[in-house]
N, C-alpha and C positions, 0 to 999 in steps of 0.2 A: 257723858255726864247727864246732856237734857235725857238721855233716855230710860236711864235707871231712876230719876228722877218722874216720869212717867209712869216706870212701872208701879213705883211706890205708891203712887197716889190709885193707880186703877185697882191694886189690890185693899187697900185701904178702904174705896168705895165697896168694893166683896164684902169685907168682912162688916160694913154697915148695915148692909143690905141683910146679911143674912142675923143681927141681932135684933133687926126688925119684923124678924118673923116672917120672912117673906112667904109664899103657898109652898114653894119647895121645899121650905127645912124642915117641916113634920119629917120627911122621907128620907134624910139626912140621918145615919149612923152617928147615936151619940158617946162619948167617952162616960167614964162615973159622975165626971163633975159635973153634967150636964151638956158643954162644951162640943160641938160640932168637932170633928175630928178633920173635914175641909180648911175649914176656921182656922184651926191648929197649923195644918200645915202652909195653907197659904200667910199665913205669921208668922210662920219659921223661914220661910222660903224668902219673905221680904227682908226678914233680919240677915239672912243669908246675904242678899241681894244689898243691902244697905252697908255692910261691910263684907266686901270681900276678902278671901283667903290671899295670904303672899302667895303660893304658889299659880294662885287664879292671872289668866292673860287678859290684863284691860287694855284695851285699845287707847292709843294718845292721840290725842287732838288733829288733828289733819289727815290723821289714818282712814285708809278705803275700807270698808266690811262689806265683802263679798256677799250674796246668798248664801252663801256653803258656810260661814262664818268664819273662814281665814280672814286673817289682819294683813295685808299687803300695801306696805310704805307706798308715800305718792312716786317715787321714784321709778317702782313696779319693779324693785329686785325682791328678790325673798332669802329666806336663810338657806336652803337646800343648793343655790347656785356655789358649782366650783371654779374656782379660775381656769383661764384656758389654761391649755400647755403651752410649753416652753415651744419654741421654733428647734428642731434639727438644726445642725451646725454641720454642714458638709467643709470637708479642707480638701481643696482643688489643688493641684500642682501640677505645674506645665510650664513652657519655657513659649509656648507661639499659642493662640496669636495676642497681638500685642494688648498691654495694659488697658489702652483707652478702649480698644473692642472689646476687650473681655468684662471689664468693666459695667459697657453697655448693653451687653451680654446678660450677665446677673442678675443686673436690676429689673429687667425685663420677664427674668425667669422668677425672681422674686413675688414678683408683683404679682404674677398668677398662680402662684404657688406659697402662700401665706404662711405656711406650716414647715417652711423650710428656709436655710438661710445657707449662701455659699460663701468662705472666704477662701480668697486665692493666695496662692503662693506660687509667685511669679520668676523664675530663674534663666540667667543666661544661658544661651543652648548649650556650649561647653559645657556648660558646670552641670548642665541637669544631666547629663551622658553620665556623670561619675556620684551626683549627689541620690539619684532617683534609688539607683540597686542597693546602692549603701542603706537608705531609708529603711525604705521594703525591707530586706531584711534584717535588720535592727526592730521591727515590729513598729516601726511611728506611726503617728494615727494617720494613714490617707485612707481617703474616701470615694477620691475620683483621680487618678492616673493619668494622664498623657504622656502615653510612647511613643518616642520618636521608633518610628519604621528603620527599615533592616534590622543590624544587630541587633540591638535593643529588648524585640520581646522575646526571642531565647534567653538573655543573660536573667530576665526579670519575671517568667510565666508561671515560674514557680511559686510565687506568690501574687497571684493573680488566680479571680476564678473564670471559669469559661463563659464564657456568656450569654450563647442560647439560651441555657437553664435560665439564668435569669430574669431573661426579657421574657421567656413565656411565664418565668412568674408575678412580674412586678410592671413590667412596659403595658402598656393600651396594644400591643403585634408584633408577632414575632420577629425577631433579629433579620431576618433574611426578606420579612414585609416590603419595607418603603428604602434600603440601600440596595444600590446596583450589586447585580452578581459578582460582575468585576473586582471592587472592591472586597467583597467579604471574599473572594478566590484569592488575593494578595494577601488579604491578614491571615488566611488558612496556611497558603505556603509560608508565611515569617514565623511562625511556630513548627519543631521538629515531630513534635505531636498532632501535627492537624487542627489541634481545635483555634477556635476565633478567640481569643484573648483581646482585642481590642477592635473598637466600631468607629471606623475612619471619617474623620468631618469632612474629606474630599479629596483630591487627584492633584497633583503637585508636577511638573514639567520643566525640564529643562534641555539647550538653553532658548530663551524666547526673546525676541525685540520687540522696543521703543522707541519712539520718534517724539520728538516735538514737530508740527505739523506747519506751526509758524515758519521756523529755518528753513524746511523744504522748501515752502512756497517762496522764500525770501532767494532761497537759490535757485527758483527753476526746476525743482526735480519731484521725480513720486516718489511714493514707498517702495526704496528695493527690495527687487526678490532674486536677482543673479549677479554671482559675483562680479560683472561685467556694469551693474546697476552700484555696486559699492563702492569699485574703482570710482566710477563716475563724480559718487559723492565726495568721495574724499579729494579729486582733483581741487571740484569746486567749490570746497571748503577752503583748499588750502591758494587758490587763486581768487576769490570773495573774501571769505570771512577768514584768515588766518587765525587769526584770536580763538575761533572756536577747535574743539576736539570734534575730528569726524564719529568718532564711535568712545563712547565712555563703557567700561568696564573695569572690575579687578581682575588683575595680573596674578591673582592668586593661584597658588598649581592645584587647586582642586576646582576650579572654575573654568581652568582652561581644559583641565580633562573633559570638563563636560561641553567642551564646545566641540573636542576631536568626537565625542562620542554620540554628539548633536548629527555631526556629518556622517560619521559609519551608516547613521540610518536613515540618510538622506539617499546615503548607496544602497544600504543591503537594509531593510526593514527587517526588524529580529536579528541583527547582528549580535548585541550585545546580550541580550539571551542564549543564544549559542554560544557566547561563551563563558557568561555566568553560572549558567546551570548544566557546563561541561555536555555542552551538546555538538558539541563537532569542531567548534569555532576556536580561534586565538589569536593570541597577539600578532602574530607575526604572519597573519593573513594579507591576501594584496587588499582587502577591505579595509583594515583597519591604516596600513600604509600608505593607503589615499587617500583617506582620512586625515592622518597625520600630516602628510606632505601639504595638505591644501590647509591647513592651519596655519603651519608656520611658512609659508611661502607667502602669507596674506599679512606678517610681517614684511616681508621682502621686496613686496610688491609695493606698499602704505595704505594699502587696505586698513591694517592696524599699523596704528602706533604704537613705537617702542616705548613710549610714555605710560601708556596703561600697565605695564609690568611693575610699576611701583606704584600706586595704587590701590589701595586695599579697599574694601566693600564698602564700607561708609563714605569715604573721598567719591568714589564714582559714581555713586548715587547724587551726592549733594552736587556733582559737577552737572550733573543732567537732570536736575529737580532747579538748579539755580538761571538756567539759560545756555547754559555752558559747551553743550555740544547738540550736534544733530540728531544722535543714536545711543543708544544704551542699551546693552546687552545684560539678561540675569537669566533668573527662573520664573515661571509665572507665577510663583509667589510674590512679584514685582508688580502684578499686576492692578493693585487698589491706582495708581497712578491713573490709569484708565478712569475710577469712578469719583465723580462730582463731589458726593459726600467726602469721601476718604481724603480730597488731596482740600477740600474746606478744615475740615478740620484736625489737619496737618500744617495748613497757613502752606499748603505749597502753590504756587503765584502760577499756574501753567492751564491755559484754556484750552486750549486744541493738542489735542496728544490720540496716539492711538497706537496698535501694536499687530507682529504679526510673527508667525513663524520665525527660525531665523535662515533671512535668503539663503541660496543654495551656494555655495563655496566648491561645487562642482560642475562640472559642464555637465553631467548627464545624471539626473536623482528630481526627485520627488520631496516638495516639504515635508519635516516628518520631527518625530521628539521621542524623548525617553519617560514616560510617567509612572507616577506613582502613588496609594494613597499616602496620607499626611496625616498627622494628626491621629493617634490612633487614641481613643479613651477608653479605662480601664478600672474596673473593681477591685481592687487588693485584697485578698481573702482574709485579711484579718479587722477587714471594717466593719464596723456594728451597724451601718447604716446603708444597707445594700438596695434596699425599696429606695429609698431617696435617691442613692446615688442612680441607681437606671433612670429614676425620671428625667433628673437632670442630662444624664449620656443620650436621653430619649429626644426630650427636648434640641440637643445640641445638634445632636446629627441627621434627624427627617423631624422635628417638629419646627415649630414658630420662630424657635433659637437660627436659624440658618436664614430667613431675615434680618435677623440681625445682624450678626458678622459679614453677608456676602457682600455686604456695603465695599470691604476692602478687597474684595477682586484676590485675596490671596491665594484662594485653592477653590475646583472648580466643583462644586458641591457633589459630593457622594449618594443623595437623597435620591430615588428615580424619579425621573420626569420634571427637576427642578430649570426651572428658569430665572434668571437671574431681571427683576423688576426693571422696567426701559427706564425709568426716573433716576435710574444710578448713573447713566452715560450723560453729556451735557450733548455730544454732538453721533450722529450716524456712524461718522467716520470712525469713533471709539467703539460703539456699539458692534460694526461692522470689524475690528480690527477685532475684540474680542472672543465674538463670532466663531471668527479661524483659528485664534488660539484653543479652544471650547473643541472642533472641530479635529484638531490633531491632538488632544488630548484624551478624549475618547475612544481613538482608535488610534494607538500611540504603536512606534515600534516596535520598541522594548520596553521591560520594565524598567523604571531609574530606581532598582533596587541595588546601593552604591558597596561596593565594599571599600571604607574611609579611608584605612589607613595606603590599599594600593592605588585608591586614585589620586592620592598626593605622591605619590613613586612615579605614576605616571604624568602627571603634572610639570614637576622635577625635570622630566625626561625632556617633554615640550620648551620649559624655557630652557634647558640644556641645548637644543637641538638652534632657537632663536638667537642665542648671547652667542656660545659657539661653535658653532654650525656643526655638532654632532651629526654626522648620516641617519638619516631616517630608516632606514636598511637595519642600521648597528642597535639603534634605540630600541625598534620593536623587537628585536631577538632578544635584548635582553630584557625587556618586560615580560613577554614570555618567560622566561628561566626564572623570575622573580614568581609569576602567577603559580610555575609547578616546584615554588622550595616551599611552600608551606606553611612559610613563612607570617601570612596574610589572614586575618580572622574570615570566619565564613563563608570560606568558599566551598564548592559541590552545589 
């Protein structure tokens, strides 16, 4: 307002000036009436100015005027700004790893990635084996896929896309960049097609030990590595501390197959590939029958307890998270036990713990395991959101994402040349016990590529053989006869 108020008055002084006859106006183009034609217009242009048009933009009071003469609010937004976009909405589904990592997980990927947002959908393993194929094909919206390994991605690849293509189109490096060879040669053979259909977050082994490190020292003993070292413990558990279980496990029949098949490759390194993948090998080899024998005689002996037979996965955990026994036997996806963070905030009460191989159940073998990748994640070819979804599978499995999760020691990263941070162990002894699990599972015997349904037959067979004393002779002939009726998904 002062300024149009300004101008009025400096054009006002003009038009005095010039009916004063000033020297310039002789030179001044007159109209008929006499009338300066300057005159005129600087008259009009004031009346102009002295009322403005509606359609004219006047500036309001606290408003900024540029040099350029745009009007820009003090706020310093203007009309031309459009809102951001909306964030992508990825829907995750996967059955491992747990809520509280995956969780931590997210929020992490979140936070460096603004433009994107993950909800999970979290399912029990069972259920995701039958709920995942059904989805996929019914067309529901997934985004990002976790297949469980073996069967799995033959029943589901067909709605899946391959994923090289992808990652050289939408990842920071190619697929085959920063994962071990290893890994991508295992998700290569779990498709009948060859291609890679899922990008493994890690290697998976079983079976592996735990210790609580306090009982040891309360009984005088080290970490055993020979069956002759287990006996021992269990003597002096059961002459010390009776109360306690020498060895916690489930008695499950697909848990004890993988302890017979822990030992096969304590004998024969690649045993079980030979006979997985029909290379020479079978049940009713003297490998696998010494195997067998040194299982269940290790009831007979009380090596194990007949107690662990009823026992299902969560009791033998909580027996061995609670104080409860010396040893616990799983997979080393047991392994967050080991890491400070993980057993903080799980509220599990256990300082000195550490893990190793599982000792030898033979007089004459070499430590040794079955592994495999875990975790495999996956594109579903009818997702609209395939750039996100790589970032995120990018993320998970060689970027930033794999400090986060490796906190839980579940699987032993697929990334090359990862190391897993010293700040996660509390004590060397962990550090050092994990080490050697790290160490056999790199250069593992076989694959623990399981076929489900006949290592619960073979299971079956083990406690058959433990309750009543089936011959070990009689059992492996007829897993044999089981392996070649056909009966059994995916085998060749």
């Amino acid at each position: 307002m002062r300024r149009r108020r300004l101008i009025t008055v400096l054009l006002a002084f003009v038009m005095l000036t010039a009916a004063c006859g000033g020297d310039d106006s002789a030179d001044a183009p007159q109209d008929a009436d006499g009338d300066s034609r300057e005159s005129q217009d600087a008259a009009e242009r004031t009346d102009d100015e002295a009322e403005p048009q509606e359609d004219a933009t006047t500036p309001e009071d606290g408003d900024v005027i540029p040099e350029d003469g745009e009007v820009t609010p003090e706020d310093g937004s203007t009309e031309t700004e459009e809102p951001p976009a909306a964030p992508v909405t990825l829907q995750f589904w996967t059955w491992f790893p747990p809520e509280a990592t995956m969780q931590r997980v997210i929020s992490d990927f979140e936070s460096k990635n603004s433009d994107i947002r993950v909800e999970l959908n979290l399912f029990e393993s069972t259920a995701y084996q039958d709920r995942l194929p059904l989805a996929l094909g019914a067309g529901d919206t997934i985004d990002v896929a976790a297949v469980q390994t073996s069967t799995m991605v033959n029943v589901v690849r067909g709605d899946l896309d391959p994923l090289a293509p992808l990652f050289d189109q939408h990842a920071s490096a190619p697929l085959d960049a920063n994962l071990a060879p290893a890994a991508l040669e295992q998700a290569r053979l779990l498709a009948e097609d060859g291609e890679i259909y899922i990008a493994p977050l890690g290697f998976l082994g079983s079976a592996a030990a735990y210790y609580n490190v306090d009982l040891l020292d309360e009984l005088g003993l080290e970490v055993p590595r020979s069956r002759a070292d287990l006996l021992a413990m269990a003597q002096a558990v059961e002459s010390q501390r009776p109360d306690l279980l020498p060895i916690s496990f489930t008695g499950a029949n697909w848990f004890l197959d993988e302890i017979v098949l822990t030992v096969t490759e304590q004998i024969e390194p690649g045993f079980f590939n030979s006979v997985r993948y029909d290379a020479g090998g079978s049940w009713n080899s003297p490998t696998y029958a010494a195997a067998f024998e040194a299982v269940t005689s290790a009831f007979e002996d009380g090596i194990f307890s007949q107690d662990v037979l009823d026992l299902d996965y969560g009791r033998s955990v909580e027996i061995f998270q609670s104080g409860g026994a010396v040893m616990f036997l799983q997979g080393t996806w047991e392994s967050g036990i080991l890491s400070e963070p993980f057993r903080t905030a799980n509220g599990i009460e256990m300082s000195n713990v550490t893990a190793s191989p599982l000792p030898l159940l033979v007089d004459e073998g070499s430590p040794s395991i079955r592994a495999f990748i875990e975790v495999g994640l996956s594109v579903p070819t009818n997702s609209e959101n395939k750039a996100e979804a790589i970032r995120f599978i990018e993320y998970m499995t060689s970027g930033e994402g794999v400090d986060q999760w490796v906190t839980d020691l579940f699987a032993s990263p697929a990334r090359t040349g990862y190391a897993v941070p010293t700040d996660v162990f509390s004590t060397g002894l962990a550090a050092s016990g994990y080490a050697e699990l790290s160490a056999v599972l790199s250069n593992p015997g076989s694959d623990r590529n399981n076929v489900s349904d006949f290592s619960a037959a073979a299971g079956d067979a083990v406690i058959g053989t433990i309750i009543s004393g089936t011959p070990v002779a009689e059992q492996v002939e007829y897993l044999q006869s089981e392996w070649e009726s056909g009966r059994y998904s995916n085998i060749g």
